[in-house]
GULUM-423269 format. One record per residue: y negated, z negated, x of N, C-alpha, C, CB in turn. Coordinates in steps of 0.001 Angstrom, whole numbers, plus 500000, padded with zeros to 6 digits. Each point is the difference from the previous one (the first is absolute). Glycine has a CB too. Layout:
BEGIN
YZXYZXYZXYZX/...
REM end
This chain:
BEGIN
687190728787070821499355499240501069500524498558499972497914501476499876/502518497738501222500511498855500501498905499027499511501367501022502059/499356497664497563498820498847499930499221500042500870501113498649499171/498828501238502317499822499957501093498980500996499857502101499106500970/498348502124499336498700501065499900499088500083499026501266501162500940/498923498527497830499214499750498920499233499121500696501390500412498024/499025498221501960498665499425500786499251499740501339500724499376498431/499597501583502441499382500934500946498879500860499179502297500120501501/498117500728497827499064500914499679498763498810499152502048502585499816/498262497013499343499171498695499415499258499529501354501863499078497918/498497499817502843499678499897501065499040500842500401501842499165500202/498081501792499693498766501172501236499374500346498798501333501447502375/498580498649496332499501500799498891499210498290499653502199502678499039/498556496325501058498685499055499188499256498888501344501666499794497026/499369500576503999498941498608501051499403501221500859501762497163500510/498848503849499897499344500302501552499201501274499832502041498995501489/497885502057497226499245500756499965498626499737499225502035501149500452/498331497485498652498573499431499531499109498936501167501239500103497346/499205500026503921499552499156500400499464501375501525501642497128498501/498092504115500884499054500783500652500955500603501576497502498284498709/503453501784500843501143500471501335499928501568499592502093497636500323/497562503070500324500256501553499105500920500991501095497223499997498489/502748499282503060500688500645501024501737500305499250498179498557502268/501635502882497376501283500754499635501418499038500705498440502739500049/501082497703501471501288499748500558500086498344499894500044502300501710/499235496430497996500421498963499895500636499854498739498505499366501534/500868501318497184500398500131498776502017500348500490496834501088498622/503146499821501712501678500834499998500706499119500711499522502527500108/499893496574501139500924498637500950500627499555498591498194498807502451/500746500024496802500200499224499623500974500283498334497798499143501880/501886502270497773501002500338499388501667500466500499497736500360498940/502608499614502198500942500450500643501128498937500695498216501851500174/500710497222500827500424498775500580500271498633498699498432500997502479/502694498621497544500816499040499055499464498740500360502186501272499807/496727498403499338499703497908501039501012499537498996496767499085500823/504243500711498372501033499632500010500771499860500907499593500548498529/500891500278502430500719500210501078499405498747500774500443502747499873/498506496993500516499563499198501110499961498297499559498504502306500896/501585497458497594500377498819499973501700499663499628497343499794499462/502535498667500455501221499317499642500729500579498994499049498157500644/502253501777499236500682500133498332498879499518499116502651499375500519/497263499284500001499831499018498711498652500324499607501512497968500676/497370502756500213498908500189499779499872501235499587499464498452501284/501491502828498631499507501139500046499096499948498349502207501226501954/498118498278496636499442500297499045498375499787500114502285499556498933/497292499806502077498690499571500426499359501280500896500784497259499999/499736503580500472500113500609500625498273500829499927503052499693499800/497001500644498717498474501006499663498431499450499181502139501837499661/498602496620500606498890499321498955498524499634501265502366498460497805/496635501433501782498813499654500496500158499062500568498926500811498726/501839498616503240500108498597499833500450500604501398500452498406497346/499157500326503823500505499845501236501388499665500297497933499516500217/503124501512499982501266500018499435500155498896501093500832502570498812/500380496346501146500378498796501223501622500890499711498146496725499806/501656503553501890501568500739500224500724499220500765499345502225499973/499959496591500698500410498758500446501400499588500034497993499572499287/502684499834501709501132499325499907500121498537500439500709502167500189/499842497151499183500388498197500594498518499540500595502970500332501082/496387499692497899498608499597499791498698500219500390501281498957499764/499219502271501322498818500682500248499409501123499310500676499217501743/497575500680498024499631500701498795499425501351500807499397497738498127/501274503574501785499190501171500326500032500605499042500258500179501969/498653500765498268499796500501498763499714502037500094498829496929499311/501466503312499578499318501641500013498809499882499156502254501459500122/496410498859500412499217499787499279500077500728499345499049499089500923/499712500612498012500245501199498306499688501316500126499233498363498437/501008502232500639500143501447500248499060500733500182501482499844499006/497245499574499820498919500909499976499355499462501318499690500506497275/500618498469503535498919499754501138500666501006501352499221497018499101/502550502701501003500154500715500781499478501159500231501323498879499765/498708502105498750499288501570499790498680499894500435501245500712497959/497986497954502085498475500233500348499692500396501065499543498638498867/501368500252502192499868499711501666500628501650500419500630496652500321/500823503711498970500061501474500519499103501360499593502179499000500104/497260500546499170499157500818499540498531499831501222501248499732497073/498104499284503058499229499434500591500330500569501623499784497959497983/501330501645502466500442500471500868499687501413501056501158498521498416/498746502929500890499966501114499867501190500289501016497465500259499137/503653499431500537501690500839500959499620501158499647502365498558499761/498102501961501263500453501747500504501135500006500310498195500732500965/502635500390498696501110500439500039500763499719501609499037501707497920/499892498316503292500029500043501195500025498284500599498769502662499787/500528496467499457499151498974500347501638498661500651497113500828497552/502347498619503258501192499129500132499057498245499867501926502191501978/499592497247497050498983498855499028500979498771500361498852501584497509/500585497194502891501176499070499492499131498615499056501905500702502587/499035499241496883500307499056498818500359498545500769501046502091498206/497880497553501142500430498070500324500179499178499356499088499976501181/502211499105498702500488499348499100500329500563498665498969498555501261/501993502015499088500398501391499059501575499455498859499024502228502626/501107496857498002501115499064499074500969500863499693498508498462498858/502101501916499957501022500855499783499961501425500638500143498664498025/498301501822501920499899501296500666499508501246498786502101499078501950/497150500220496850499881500939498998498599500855500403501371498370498101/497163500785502271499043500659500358500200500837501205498861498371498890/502257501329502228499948500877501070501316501227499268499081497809502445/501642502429496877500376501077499267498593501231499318502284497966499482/497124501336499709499178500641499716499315500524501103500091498914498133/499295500460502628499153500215501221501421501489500625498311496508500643/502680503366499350500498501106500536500231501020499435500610498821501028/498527501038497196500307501402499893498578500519500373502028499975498110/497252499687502423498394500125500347499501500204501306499803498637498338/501360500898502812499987500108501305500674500727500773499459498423499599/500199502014501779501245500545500648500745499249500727499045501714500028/500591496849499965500803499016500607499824498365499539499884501808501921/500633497644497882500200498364499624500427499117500609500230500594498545/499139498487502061500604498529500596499574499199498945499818500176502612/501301498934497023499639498526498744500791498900501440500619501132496158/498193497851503817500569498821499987499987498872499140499761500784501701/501165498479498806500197498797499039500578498511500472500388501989498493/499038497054501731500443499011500998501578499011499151496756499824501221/503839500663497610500766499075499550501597501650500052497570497373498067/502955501875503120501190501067500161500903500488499227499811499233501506/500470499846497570500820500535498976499362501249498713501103497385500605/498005502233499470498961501121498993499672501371501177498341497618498231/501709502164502816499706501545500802501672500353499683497706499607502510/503569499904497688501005500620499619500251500470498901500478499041501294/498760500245497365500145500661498525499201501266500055500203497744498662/498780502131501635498908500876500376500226501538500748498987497603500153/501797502244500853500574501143500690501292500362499011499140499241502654/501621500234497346501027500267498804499712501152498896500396497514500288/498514501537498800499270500897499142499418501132500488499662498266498937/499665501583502239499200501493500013500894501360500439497796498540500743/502909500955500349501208500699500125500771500764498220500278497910502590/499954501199496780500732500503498890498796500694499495501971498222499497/497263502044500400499065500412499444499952501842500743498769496976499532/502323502863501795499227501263500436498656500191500939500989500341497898/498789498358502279498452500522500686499883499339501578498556499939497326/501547501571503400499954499856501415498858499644501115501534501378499172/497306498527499831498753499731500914499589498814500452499365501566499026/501836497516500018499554498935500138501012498735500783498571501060497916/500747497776502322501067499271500394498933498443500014501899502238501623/498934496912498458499316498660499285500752499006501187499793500611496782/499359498584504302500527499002500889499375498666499793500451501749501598/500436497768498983499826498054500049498528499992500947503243498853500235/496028500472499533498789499534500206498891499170499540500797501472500540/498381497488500098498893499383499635498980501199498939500307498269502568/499071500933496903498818501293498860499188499938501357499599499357496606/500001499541504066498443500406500583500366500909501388498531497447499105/502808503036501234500403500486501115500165501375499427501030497917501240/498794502709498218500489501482499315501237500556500563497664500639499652/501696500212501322501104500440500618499186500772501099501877500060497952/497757499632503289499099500885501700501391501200500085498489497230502182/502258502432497590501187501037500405499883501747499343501663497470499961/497995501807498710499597501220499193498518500997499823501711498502498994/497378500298501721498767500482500044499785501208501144499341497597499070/499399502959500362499141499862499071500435500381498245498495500451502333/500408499104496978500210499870498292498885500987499720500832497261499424/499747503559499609498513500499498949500023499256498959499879502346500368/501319496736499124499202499271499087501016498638499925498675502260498532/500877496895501228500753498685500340499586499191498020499386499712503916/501852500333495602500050499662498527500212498731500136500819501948498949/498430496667500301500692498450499641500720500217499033498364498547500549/502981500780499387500775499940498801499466498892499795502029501208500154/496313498225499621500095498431499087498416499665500774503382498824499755/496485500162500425498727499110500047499970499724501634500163498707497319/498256501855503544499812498598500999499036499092499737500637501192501661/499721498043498906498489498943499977498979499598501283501512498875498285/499066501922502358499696500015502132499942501853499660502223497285502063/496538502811499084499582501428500504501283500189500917497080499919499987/504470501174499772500779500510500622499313500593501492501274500302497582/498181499068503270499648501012501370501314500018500118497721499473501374/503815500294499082500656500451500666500470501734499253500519497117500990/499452502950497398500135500984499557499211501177500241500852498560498832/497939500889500735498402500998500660500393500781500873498279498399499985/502160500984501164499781500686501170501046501025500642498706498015500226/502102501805498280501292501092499923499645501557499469501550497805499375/497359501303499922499351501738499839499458501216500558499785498850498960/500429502401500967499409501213500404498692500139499704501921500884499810/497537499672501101498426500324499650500550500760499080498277499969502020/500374499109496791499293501066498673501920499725499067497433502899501763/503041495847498793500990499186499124500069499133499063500453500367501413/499989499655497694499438498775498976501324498789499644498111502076498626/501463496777501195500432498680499347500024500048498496499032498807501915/501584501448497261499458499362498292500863498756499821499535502469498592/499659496347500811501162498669499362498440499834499752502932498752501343/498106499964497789498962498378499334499883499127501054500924499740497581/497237500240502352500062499055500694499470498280499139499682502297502075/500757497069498466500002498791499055499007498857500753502690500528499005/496820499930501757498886499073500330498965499725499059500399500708502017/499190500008497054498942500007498817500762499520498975498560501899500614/500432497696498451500193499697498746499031500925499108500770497595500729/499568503562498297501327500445499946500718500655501594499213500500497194/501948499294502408500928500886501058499383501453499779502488498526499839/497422502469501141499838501306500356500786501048500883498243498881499539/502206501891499289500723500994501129498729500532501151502051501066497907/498435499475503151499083500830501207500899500272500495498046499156500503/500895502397500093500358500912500751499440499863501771500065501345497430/500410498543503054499678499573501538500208501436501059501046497161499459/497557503564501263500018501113500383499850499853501320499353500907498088/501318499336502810500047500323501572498943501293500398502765499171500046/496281500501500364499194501038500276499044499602501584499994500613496952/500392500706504091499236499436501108500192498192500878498393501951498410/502871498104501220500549498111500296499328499601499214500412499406502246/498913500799496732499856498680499242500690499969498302497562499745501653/502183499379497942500517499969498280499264499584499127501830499623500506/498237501398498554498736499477498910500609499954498672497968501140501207/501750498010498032500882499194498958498985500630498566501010497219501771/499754503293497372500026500189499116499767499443498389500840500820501962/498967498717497405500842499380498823500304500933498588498861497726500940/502571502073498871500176500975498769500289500256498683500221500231501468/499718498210497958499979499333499068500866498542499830499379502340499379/500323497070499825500837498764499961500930499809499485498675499364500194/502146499876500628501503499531499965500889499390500515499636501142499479/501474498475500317500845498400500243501468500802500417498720497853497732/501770501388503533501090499919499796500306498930500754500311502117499388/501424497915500996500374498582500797499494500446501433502384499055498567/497384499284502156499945500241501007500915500266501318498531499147498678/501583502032502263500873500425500737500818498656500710498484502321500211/502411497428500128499883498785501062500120500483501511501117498389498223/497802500199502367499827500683501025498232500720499950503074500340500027/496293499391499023498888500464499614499344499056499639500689501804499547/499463497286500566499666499007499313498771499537500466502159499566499512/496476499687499519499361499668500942500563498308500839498002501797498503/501484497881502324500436498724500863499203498755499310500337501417502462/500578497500497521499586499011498872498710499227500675502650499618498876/496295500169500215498852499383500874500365498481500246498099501639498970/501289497762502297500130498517499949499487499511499419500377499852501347/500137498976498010499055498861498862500352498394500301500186501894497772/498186497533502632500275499105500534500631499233498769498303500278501994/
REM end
């Protein structure tokens, strides 16, 4: 077994199955899909450690959030084999890989263009046709692709996404952090009958999306 896969399997055996993930098929993604692959050279040894990977270039910080949270939100999630999902602010494109071995279809966006080209690159080499990753704002998803059964944050908002919301399918769901609280909280956000009813599913941090941001208050 490869350095690499060695700590993959580590990876899912000490962060993401102690942290109550038991969905088989997320277990086999995350043993299968390489998050080596999705970062830098210089970063890949970082690749499996507990930590908001920055895949960032010329000083902009994006990130893949950590592993065991990604497994939560897809777990949280409930994909079907059928379900069509997109991914926002998907940066290199590692959570919307996984998400495709879980879906029957994938849109990732990502508003910094050079990372949707690494991103498609990778998934392509990877073999995986369901998916595809475009240039875009986070709070704009993608109307083209809608409707969503499930709309994944790769990271933090701090503003209620209505433009995302309303991308959803009845009886569709939202999972991310939302960062308006202290602590931060992942939630699950449910489209039911036009309306949405918010969830919470335990606590947790990541960066915030940009473009998500909340708006700076005035101070006299």
């Amino acid at each position: 077994m490869s350095g690499f896969s060695t700590a993959r399997q580590k990876m899912v055996d000490g962060q993401v199955r102690t942290n109550d993930v038991t969905d088989r098929r997320i277990l086999d993604a995350m043993l299968s899909v390489p998050r080596e692959a999705f970062a830098p050279a210089s970063r890949q040894a970082l690749a499996y450690l507990d930590l908001d990977l920055d895949v960032g270039a010329d000083g902009a910080r994006r990130f893949l959030i950590k592993p065991a949270l990604t497994a939560k939100m897809l777990q949280a999630a409930e994909i079907t084999e059928t379900d069509n999902v997109l991914v926002v602010g998907c940066a290199t494109g590692y959570i919307a890989a996984l998400a495709a071995k879980l879906a029957g279809r994938v849109t990732a966006t990502e508003p910094d263009s050079a990372l949707v080209a690494k991103a498609n690159e990778t998934l392509a080499g990877l073999g995986l046709g369901n998916v595809t990753c475009k240039a875009a704002a986070c709070p704009d998803g993608d109307p083209a692709g809608a409707p969503y059964d499930a709309i994944i944050l790769n990271g933090a908002t701090e503003i209620t996404p209505e433009g995302l919301l309303g991308q959803l399918r009845e009886g569709g769901r939202l999972v991310g952090v939302f960062a308006g609280t202290v602590p931060q909280r992942a939630v699950i956000v449910t489209r039911s009958h036009g309306e949405f009813g918010h969830r919470t599913l335990f606590d947790a941090a990541a960066p915030v999306l940009p473009g998500l941001e909340r708006a700076p208050a005035f101070v006299f």
